[in-house]
C-alpha positions in Angstrom: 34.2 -65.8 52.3 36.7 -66.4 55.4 34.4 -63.4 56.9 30.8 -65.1 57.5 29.1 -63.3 60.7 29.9 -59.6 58.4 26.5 -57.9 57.1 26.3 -59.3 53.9 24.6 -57.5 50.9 24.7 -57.8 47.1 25.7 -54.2 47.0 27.5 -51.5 49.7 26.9 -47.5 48.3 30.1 -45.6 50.1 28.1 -41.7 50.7 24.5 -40.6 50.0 24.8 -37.7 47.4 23.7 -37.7 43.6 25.5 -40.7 43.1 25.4 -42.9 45.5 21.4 -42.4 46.3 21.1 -42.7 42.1 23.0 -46.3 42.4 20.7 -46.6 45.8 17.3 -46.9 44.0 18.4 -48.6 40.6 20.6 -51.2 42.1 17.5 -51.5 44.5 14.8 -51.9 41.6 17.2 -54.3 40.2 16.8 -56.3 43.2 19.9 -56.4 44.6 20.5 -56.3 48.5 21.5 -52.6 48.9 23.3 -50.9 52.1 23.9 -47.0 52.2 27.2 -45.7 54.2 26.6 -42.7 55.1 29.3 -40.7 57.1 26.8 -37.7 58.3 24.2 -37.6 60.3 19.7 -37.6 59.3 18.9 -34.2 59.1 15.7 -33.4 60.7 14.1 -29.5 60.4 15.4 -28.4 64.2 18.7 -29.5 62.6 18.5 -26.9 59.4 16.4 -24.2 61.3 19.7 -23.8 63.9 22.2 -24.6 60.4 20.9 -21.4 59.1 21.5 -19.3 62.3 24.5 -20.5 63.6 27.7 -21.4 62.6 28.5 -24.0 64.8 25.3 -25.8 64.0 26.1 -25.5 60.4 29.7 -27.0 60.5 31.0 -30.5 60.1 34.5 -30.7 61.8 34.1 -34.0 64.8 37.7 -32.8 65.8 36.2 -29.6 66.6 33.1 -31.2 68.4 30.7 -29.5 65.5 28.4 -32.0 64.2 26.8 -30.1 61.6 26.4 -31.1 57.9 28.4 -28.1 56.0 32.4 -28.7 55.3 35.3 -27.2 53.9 38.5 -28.4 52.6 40.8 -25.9 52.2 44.2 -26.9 49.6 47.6 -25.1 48.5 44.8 -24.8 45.0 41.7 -24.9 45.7 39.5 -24.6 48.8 36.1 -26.8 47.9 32.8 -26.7 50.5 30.2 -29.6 50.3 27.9 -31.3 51.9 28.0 -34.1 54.5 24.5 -35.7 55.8 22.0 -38.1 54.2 21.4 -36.6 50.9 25.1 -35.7 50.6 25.4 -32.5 48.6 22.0 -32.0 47.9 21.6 -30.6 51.6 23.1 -27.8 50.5 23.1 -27.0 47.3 20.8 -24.7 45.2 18.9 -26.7 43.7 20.0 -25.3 39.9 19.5 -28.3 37.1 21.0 -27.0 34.1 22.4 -29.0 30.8 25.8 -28.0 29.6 26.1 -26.7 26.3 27.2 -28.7 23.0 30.9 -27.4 23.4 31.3 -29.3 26.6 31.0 -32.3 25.6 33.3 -31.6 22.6 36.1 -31.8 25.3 38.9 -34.6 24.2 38.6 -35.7 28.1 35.6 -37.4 27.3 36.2 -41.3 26.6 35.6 -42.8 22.9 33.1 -45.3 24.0 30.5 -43.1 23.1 30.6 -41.4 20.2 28.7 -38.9 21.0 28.2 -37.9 25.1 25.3 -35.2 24.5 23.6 -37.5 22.8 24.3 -40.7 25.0 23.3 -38.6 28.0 20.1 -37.0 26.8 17.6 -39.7 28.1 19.5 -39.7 31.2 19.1 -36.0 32.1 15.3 -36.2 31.0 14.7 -39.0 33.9 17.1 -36.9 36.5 15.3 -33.4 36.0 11.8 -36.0 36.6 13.1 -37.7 39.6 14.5 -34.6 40.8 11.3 -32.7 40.2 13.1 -29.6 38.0 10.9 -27.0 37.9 10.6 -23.3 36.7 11.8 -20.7 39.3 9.3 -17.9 39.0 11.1 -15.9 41.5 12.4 -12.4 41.3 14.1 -9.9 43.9 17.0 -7.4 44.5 19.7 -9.9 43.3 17.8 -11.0 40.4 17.4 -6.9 38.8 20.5 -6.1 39.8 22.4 -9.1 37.5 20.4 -8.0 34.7 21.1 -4.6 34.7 24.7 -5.8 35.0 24.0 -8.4 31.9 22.5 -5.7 29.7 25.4 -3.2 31.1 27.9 -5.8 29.4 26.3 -6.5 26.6 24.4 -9.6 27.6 20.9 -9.0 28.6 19.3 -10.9 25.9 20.8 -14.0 27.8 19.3 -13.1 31.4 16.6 -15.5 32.2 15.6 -17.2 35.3 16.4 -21.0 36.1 14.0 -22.5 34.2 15.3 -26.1 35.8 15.1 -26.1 39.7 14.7 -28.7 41.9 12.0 -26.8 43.9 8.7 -27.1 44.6 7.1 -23.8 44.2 4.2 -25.2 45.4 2.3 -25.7 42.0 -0.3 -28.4 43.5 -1.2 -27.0 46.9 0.5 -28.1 50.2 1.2 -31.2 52.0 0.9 -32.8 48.9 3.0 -35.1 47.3 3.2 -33.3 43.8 6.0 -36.1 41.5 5.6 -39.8 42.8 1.8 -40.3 42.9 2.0 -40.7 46.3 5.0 -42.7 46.6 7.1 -39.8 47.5 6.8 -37.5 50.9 4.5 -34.7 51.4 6.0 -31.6 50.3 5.4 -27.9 51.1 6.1 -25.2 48.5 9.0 -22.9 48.3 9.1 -20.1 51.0 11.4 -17.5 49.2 13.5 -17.5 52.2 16.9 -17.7 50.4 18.3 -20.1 53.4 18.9 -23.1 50.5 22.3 -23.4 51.1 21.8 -24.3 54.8 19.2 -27.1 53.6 15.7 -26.7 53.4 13.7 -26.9 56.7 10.7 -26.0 55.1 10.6 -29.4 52.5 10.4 -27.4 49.9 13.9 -27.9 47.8 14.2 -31.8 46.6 17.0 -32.6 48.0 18.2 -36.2 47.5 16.5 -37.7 50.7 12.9 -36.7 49.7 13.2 -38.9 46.0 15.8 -41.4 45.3 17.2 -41.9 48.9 13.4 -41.9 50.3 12.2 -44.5 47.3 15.1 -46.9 47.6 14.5 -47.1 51.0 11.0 -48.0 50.3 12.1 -50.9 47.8 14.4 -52.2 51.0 17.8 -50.7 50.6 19.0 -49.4 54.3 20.4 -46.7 54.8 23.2 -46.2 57.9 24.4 -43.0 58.7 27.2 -41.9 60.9 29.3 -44.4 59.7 32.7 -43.6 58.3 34.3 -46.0 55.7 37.6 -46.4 56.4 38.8 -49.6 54.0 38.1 -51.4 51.0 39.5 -55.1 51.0 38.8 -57.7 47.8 38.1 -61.1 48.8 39.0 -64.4 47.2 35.8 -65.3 46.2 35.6 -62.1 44.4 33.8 -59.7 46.8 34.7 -57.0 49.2 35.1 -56.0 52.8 33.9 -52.6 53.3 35.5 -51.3 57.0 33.5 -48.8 58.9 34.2 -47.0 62.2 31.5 -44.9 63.8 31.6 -40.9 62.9 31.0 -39.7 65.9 32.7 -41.6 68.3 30.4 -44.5 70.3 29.6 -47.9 69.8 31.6 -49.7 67.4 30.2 -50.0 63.7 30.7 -53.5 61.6 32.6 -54.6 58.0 30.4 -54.9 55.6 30.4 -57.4 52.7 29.2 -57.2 49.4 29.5 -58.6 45.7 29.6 -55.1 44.6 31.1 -51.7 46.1 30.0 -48.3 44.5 33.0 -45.4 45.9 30.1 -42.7 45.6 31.7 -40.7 48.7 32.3 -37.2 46.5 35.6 -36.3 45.1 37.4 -35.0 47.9 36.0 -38.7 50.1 36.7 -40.9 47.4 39.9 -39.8 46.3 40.7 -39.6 50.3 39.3 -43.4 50.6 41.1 -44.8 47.0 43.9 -43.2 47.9 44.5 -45.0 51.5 43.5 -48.3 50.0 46.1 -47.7 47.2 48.9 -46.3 49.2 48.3 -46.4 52.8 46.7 -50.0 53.3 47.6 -51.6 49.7 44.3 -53.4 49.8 43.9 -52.1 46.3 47.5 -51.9 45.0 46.7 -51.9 40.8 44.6 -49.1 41.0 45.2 -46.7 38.3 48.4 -44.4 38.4 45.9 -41.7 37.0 44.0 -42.2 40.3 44.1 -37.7 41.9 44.4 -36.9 38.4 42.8 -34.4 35.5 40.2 -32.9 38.5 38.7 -29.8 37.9 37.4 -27.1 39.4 34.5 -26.2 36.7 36.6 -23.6 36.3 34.5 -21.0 38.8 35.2 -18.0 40.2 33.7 -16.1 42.9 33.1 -12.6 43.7 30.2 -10.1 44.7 29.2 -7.0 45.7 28.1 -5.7 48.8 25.3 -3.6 48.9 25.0 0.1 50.5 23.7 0.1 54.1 19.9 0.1 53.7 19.6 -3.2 50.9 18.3 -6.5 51.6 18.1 -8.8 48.8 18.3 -12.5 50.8 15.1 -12.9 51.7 13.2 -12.3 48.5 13.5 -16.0 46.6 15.5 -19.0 46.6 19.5 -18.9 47.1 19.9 -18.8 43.0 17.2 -17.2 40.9 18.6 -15.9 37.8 21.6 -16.4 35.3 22.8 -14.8 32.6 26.3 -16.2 29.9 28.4 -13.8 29.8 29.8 -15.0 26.7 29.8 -18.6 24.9 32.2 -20.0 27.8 31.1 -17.9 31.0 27.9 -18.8 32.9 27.5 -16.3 35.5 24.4 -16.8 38.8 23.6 -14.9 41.8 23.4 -16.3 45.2 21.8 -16.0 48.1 23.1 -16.6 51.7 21.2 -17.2 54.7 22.5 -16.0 58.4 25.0 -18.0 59.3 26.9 -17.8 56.2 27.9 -14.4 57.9 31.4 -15.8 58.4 32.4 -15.3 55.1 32.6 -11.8 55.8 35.7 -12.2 57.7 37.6 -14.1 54.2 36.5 -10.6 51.5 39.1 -8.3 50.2 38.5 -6.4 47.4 38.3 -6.6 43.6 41.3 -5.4 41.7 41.8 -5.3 38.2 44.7 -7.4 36.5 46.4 -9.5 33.9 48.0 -12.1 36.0 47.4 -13.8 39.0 51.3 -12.2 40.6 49.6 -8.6 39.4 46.0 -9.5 40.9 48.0 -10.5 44.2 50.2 -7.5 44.7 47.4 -5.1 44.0 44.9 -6.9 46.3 47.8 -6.4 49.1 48.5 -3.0 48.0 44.1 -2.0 48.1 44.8 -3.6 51.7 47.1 -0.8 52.8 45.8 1.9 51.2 42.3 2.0 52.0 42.4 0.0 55.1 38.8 1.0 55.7 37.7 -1.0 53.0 38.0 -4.7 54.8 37.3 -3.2 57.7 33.8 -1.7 56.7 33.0 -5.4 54.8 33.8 -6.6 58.3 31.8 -4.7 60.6 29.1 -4.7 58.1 25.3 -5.2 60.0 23.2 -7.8 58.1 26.3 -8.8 55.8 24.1 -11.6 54.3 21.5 -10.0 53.1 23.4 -6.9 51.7 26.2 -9.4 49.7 25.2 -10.3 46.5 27.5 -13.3 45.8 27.7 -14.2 42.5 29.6 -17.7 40.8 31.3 -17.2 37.4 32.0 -20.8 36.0 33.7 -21.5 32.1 33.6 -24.5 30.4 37.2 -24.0 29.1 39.9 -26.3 30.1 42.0 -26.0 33.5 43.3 -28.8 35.6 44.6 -29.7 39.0 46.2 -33.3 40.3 45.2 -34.4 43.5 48.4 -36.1 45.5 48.9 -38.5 48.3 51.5 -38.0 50.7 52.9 -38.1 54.1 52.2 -34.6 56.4 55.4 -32.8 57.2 54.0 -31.9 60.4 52.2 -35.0 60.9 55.2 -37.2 59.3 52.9 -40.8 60.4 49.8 -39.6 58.4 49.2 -39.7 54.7 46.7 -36.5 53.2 45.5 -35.4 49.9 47.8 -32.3 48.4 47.3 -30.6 45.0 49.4 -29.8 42.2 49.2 -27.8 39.3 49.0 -29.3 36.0 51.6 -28.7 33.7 51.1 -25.6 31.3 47.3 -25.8 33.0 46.4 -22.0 33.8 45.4 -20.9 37.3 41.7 -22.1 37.5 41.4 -19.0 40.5 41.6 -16.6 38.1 39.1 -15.6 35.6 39.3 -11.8 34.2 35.9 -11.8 33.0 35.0 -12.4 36.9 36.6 -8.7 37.9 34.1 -7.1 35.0 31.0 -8.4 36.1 31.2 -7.3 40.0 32.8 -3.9 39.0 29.9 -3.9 37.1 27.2 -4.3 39.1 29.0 -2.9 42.3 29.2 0.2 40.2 25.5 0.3 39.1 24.4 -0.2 42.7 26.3 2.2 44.2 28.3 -0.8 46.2 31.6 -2.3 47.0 32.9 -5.1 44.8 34.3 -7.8 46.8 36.0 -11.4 46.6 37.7 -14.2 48.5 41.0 -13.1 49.6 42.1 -16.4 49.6 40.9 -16.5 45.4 42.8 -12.9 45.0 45.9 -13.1 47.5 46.5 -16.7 47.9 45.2 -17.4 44.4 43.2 -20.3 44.9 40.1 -21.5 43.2 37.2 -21.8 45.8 34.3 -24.4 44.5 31.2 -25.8 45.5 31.4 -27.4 42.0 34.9 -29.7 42.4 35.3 -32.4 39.6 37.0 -35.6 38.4 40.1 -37.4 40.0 39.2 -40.3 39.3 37.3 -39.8 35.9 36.1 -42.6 33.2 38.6 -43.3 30.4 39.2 -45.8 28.0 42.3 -46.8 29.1 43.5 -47.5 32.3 46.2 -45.0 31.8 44.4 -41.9 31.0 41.5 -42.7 33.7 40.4 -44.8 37.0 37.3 -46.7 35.5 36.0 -47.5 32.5 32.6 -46.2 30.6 30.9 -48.2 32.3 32.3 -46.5 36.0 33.9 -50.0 37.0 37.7 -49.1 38.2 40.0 -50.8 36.2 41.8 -53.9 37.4 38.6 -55.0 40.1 35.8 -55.8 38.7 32.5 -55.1 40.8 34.4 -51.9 42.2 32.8 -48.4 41.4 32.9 -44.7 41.1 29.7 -43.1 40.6 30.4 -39.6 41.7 31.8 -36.3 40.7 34.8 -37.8 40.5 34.0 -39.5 37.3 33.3 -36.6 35.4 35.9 -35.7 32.6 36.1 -32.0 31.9 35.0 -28.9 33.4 31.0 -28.4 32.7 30.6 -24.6 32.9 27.3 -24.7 34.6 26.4 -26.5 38.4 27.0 -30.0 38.0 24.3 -31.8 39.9 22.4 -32.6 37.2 25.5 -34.1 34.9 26.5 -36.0 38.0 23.2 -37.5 38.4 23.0 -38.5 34.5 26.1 -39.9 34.7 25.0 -42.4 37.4 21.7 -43.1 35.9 23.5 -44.3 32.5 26.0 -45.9 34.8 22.9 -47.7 36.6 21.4 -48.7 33.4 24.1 -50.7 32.6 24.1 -53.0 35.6 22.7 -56.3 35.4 20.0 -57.7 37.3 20.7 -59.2 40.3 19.2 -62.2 39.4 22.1 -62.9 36.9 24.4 -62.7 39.6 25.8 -65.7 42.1 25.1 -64.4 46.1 27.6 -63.8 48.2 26.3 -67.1 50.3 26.2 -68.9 46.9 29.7 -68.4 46.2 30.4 -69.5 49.7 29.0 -72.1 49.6 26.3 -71.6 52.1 
C-alpha cells in the first residue's frame, strides 16, 4: 500500500450500534484484526445520571458545545432521534426485542437470494435475543392499565400482553452478578423500574450493546476508539481501504486507518451521510449504486399520547416500554416512558384532531390552535410533564417509502447535505388514522388530553426512532446498494451492516431484525486465515 506508517487492521467497523458491535465480535472470533470507529464518546454512569436530568447533558450537537449522546435530525419528511456513544443506539433505546410477523417478510423488497427471509433469519434471531439477554418484562404500572383498557375499549384486549423479549435484566440471579456469559460478561445489577431507559441505563441494568458484544470483542482483542469521526473512505490498489478520521470533539489530530475490509455500520442517517460524500462529494467511491438514499422507511410509526390529569404519575413505575397490544394485523401499538429531561418535548405537542387526509389533519390542528389557545398552553406549563405524558408509538408493517437525496445547501451553496423526497404514489408515512383512535381513546378513558407532535400533525412529518433502509440488500445493483451478503456492489470488501440494509418497513422496533441481519451477514464471512494481510499483499 503507498500508505505504510497508517494503523493497519484486517477490518475497520465505521459506528458502534447493533451492527457494527455484531461485525465487532464475529469478525473478531474469526480472527481478524478488528478496529471500532466510534464518533461518540464512553458513557460512564455520571454521564447518564446528568443525561436523564438535563437537556444539555443529554444532547449531541459539538456545534452547540453539547457533548451528550442523544441526537436529532430533523428533514422536510421525517425528523429521526438516535443514539450517538459506544453502544450506538442501544444507549437509548428500550430495550424491546420483538420478531416481526410472517407478513413482513412477505414484502417484495426483500431480495430473492433467500427464498424464504423468516426462515433464513430464524437461527439468527435465536442467538441475538441470547447475546442480547431477552428477557420477560414482569413489570406493570399506570401506563401499562391504561393501554389495556384502551386495547379492550377498541376491541383488542385479547392481544395486550407485556414484552415478553426485553433486553433487561430484572435481576433474576441476584446482583453484581454476571447472569448470560458465565463470567465472561460484566457484572450486572437488575432493573430499577425507574423508566429513565431512554436516557441509557446508569444503573447496568438494560443490555445495551457495550455490556455484550462491544465488551466481548474487546476481550478477543478488537479496539475500540471513540470520538473519532470518519470522514472518507478511499480504495487502494492493492485492494484495501483508507478509512479518514478527524477527531469529534476538536483536539489532537486522529489517524487514516487501513484495512482489507471496511463495514459502513454508522446507522442510516451516518452511513447514507458518509456514502454519500464518498460518492458525490469526494468520488473516492464513484460506482456506488444509483439506488444509494433510496427505498428508506420509516417503519411506518406514528406518534401520539395523552397527557394525564394533574395528580398522575405513571414514569416511575417500570421500564420506558412495558406493554403492547396490535391493534389490528398491521398496527403494533407500545407505551413509553420518559425520564426528566425529555421534558422538552413538551414545547413540540399540539393536539389530536380527527381527519381523512394529511391537508385536513393540518388545517384542523391550526384551526384547534386558535380556538382553544389554552390547550398548548396548559401542555406547556404542565408541572411534571414527564411523568403525566403517556407517549405511545403506533408502527404498521404496510408499505410507505421515502428517498434520501444529496445536494448542495441553498444557504450554505459550498456544502453538500442529505434532503428527502417523497416516493412516487408512496402515501404520507406521518399519517396513520388508526393513531388518532387509540389516544382519543385512552385520553378519553383517563379523563386526559390527547396530544401529538406538531411537527407530525402541522408540518406532516413522520418522527422515528425506528428509521430504515437507504441503502438496503438487493439482488441487483439497480434495485439495492449491496448484495445478500451486505457487500456494496461494485467494491468488494466494502459493507453495510446497519439499518440501512433493511428492505421494508418491520412494524415492530427494529433492533432485534437489525441485529439478525448482521449475525447472518457475519456468518457469512470467511476466516481470516483464508485471507492475504494487508502487509502480505504489500509485500512486507
Amino acid at each position: 500500500m503507498a500508505t505504510p506508517d497508517l494503523p493497519d487492521f484486517d477490518c475497520v467497523i465505521i459506528g458502534s450500534g447493533f451492527g457494527g458491535a455484531v461485525s465487532a465480535l464475529r469478525m473478531t472470533e474469526k480472527g481478524y484484526r478488528v478496529a471500532v470507529l466510534e464518533r461518540g464518546r464512553r458513557l460512564q454512569p455520571a454521564d447518564i445520571e446528568a443525561g436523564t436530568r438535563r437537556l444539555s447533558k443529554l444532547m449531541w450537537a459539538p456545534g452547540l458545545g453539547l457533548r451528550g449522546y442523544f441526537t436529532q435530525w430533523v428533514f422536510r419528511h421525517v425528523a429521526v432521534v438516535g443514539g450517538v456513544a459506544v453502544g450506538g443506539g442501544s444507549q437509548v433505546f428500550a430495550g424491546v426485542l420483538l420478531r416481526p410477523p410472517a407478513a413482513t417478510f412477505a414484502a417484495a423488497a426483500w431480495p430473492r437470494a433467500e427464498s424464504d427471509w423468516q426462515q433464513a433469519l430464524a437461527p439468527h434471531y435465536t442467538e441475538a435475543e441470547r447475546m442480547l439477554g431477552a428477557g420477560a418484562n414482569p413489570a406493570r404500572g399506570l401506563q401499562d392499565h391504561l393501554l389495556q383498557r384502551t386495547a379492550e375499549a377498541l376491541g383488542a384486549g385479547h392481544t395486550f400482553a407485556g414484552i415478553e423479549s426485553q433486553a433487561i435484566y430484572f435481576g433474576q440471579r441476584g446482583e453484581g452478578v454476571d447472569p448470560y456469559f458465565g463470567g465472561a460478561g460484566p457484572a450486572r445489577h437488575g432493573c430499577q423500574h425507574c423508566g429513565e431507559c431512554l436516557a441509557a441505563c446508569r444503573h447496568g441494568a438494560k443490555n445495551s450493546l457495550d455490556l455484550n458484544y462491544l465488551h466481548l470483542a474487546q476481550r478477543q482483542g478488537a479496539q475500540v476508539f471513540a470520538e473519532t469521526t470518519v470522514t472518507g473512505i478511499v480504495p487502494q490498489a492493492d485492494g484495501g481501504y483508507v478509512v479518514t478520521t478527524r477527531p469529534s470533539f476538536g483536539g489532537a489530530a486522529t489517524p487514516a486507518y487501513r484495512a482489507r475490509k471496511v463495514i459502513v455500520a454508522a446507522g442510516v442517517v451516518g452511513t447514507l451521510q458518509l456514502l454519500f460524500h464518498c460518492r458525490d462529494g469526494a468520488r473516492t467511491l464513484p460506482r456506488l449504486s444509483s439506488a444509494l438514499g433510496q427505498h428508506v422507511r420509516t417503519n411506518s410509526e406514528s406518534i401520539v399520547g395523552v397527557l394525564l390529569p394533574k395528580g398522575n404519575k405513571g414514569n416511575a413505575d417500570g421500564a420506558c416500554i412495558t406493554t403492547h397490544y396490535y391493534a389490528d394485523a398491521n398496527t403494533h401499538v407500545t407505551q413509553n416512558r420518559f425520564p426528566a429531561s425529555f421534558a422538552y418535548m413538551r414545547w413540540t405537542s399540539g393536539p389530536v384532531v380527527e381527519a381523512r387526509s394529511p391537508a385536513e389533519r393540518r388545517r384542523k390542528t391550526l384551526l384547534a390552535l386558535l380556538r382553544r389557545p389554552g390547550l398548548p398552553l396548559a401542555n406547556w406549563l404542565a408541572r411534571d410533564w414527564p411523568g403525566r405524558a403517556v407517549t405511545l408509538t403506533v408502527m404498521q408493517n404496510v408499505d410507505s417509502e421515502l428517498a434520501f437525496v444529496h445536494r448542495r445547501s441553498w444557504w450554505r451553496p459550498w456544502r453538500w447535505q442529505l434532503a428527502t423526497q417523497r416516493a412516487p404514489g408512496s402515501a404520507s408515512p406521518a399519517f396513520i388514522p388508526q393513531a388518532t383512535q387509540i389516544a382519543q381513546t385512552m385520553a378519553r378513558l383517563s379523563g386526559g388530553e390527547a396530544i401529538c407532535p406538531v411537527l407530525e400533525s402541522v408540518g406532516d412529518l413522520a418522527v422515528t426512532a425506528h428509521i430504515l433502509g437507504g441503502a438496503v440488500v438487493a439482488d441487483t445493483p439497480e434495485h439495492g446498494v449491496i448484495d445478500a451478503n451486505h457487500e456494496v456492489f461494485g467494491y468488494p470488501g466494502l459493507y453495510v451492516v446497519d439499518g440501512a440494509a433493511v428492505p421494508a418497513n418491520l412494524g415492530v422496533n427494529p433492533s432485534l431484525t437489525i441485529t439478525a441481519m448482521a449475525e447472518r451477514a457475519m456468518s457469512r464471512m470467511p476466516a481470516r486465515a483464508t485471507l492475504p494481510t494487508l502487509r502480505a499483499a504489500a509485500g512486507r
